[in-house]
C-alpha positions in Angstrom: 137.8 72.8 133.9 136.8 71.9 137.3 133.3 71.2 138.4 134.0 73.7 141.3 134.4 76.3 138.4 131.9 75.6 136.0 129.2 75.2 138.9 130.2 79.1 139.6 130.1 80.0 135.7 126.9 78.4 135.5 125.6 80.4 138.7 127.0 83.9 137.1 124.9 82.7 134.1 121.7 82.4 135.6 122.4 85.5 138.3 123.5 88.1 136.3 120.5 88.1 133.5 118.2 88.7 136.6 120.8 91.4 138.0 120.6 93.3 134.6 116.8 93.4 134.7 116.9 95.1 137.8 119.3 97.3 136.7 117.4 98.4 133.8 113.7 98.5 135.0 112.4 100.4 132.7 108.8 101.7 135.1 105.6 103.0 134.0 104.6 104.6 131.1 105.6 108.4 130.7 106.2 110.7 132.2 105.9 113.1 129.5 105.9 112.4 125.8 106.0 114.8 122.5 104.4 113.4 119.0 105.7 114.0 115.6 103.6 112.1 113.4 102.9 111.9 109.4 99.0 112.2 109.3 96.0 110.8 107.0 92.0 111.4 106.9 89.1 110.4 105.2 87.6 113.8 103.5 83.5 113.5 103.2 81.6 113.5 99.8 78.6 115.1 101.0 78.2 118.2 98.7 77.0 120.3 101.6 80.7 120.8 102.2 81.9 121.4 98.9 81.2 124.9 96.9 78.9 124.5 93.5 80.9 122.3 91.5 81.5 121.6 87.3 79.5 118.3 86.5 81.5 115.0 86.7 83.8 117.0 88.8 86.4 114.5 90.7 86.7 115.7 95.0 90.0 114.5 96.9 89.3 111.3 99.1 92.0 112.0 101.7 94.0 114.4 103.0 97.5 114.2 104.1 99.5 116.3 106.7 101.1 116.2 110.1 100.1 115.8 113.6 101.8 117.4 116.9 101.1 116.2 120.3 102.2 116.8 123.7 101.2 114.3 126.8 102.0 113.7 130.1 101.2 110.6 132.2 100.6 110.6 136.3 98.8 108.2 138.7 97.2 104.8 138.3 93.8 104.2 137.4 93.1 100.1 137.5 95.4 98.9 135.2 96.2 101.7 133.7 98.7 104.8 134.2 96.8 108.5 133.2 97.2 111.1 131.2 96.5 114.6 129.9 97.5 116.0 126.5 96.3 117.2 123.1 97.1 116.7 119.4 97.1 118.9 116.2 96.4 118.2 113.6 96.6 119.6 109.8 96.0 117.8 106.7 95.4 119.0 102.6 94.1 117.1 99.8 93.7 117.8 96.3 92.9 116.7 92.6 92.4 118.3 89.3 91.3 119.6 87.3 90.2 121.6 87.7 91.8 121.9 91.6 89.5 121.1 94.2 91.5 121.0 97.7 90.1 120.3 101.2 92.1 121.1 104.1 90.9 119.9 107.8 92.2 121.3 110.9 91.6 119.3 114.1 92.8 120.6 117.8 92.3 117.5 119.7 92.6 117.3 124.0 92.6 113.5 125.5 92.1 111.7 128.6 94.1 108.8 128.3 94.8 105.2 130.1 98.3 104.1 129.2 99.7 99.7 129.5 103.0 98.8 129.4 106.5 100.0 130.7 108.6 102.4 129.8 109.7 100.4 127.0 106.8 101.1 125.0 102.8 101.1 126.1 99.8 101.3 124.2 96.8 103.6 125.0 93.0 104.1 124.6 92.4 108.1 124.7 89.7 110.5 124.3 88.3 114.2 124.4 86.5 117.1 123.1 87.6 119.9 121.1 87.6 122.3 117.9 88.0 120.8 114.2 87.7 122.5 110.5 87.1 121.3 107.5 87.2 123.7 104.1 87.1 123.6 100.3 88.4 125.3 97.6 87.7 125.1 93.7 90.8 127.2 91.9 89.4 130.0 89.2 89.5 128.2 85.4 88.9 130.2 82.1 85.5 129.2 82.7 84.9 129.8 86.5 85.5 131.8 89.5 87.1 130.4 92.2 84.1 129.3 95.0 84.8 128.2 98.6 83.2 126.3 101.0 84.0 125.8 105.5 82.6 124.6 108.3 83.9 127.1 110.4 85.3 125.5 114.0 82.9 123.3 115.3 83.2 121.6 118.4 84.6 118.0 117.4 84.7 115.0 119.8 88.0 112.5 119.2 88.7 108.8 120.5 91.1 106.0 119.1 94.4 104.4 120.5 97.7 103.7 119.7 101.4 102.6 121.1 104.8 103.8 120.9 107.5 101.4 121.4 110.8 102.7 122.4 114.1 102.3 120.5 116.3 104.0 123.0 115.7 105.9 126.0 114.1 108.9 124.4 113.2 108.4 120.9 110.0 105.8 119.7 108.1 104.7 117.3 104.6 104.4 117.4 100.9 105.2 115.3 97.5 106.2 116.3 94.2 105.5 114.7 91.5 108.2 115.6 87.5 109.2 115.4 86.9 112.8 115.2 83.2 113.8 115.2 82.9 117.1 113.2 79.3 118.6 115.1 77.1 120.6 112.5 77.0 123.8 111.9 73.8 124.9 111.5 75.2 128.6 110.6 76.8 127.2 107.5 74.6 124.6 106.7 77.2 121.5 107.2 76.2 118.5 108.6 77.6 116.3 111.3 80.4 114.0 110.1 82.7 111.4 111.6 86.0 110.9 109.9 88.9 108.4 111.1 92.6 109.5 110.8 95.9 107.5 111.1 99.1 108.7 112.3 102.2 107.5 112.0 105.9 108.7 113.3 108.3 109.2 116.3 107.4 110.0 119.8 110.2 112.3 122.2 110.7 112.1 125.8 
């Protein structure tokens, strides 16, 4: 091989990875994402939100479900690309016996910053919205069934999270989040902060 040639292969070689970045830039964050996302939260012990209970009665500790979410990203901020959206969120737990469930509902809207690419970003986000939390102890030979709810309170929500992107339109990613259930003073619950994480695929 001439030198004449392998100075040109060895130009092509350090050309064309540079041309193929351009090629393939992948640009901000967004512009729109969909969540689909396996879900876990931490359920309070406080008996204010449980209905009279058996002694020595064991209550669930978490409560699994699913989480939906919609976003769409637009203009800078600093560093950071914006966005609107909101996540939904429904989750059960239970144990028994006797069956004692909890269920928690959570209808979260964000703010969000967004850093990275296209490729994949990760995000700090949060917002103000509606969030449930109710009880349920199932009828036994011995009792009646008895149920307890907070009704929907307004419940603040902030955490983070990334999705990294295996193809164009289909990623992976998680979020860890804070929701702030306010009290009710109506039902007699008190305030409570519980954190949930998500897991799944993201859709754009």
């Amino acid at each position: 091989m001439s030198l004449r040639v392998l100075g040109l292969l060895t130009t092509l070689l350090l050309v064309l990875p540079g041309a193929a970045r351009a090629q393939t830039d992948p640009g901000p964050p967004g512009p729109f994402v969909i969540d689909l996302r396996g879900a876990m939260i931490g359920l309070p012990n406080a008996g204010e939100f449980y209905p009279a209970l058996p002694e020595d009665t064991t209550i669930p500790g978490r409560a699994f479900g699913f989480d939906l979410g919609a976003h769409v990203l637009f203009g800078k901020l600093g560093a950071g690309r914006m966005g609107v959206g909101a996540n939904a969120s429904f989750l059960r737990g239970k144990v028994g016996p006797p069956d004692v469930s909890a269920r928690v509902t959570t209808v979260a809207p964000q703010f969000s910053l967004n850093f990275g690419s296209g490729d994949g970003w990760s995000y700090l986000s949060a917002g103000y919205g509606l969030g449930s939390i109710s009880t349920r102890v199932a009828a036994t030979e011995d009792v009646e069934e008895t149920r307890a709810e907070t009704g929907m309170v307004g419940t603040l929500n902030f955490g983070g999270g990334a999705r990294w992107f295996v193809n164009r339109h289909v990623a992976t990613g998680f979020d860890v989040r804070f929701h702030r259930f306010s009290a009710s003073s109506e039902l007699g619950t008190p305030a409570t902060m519980r954190v949930a994480l998500s897991v799944g695929v993201s859709l754009r």
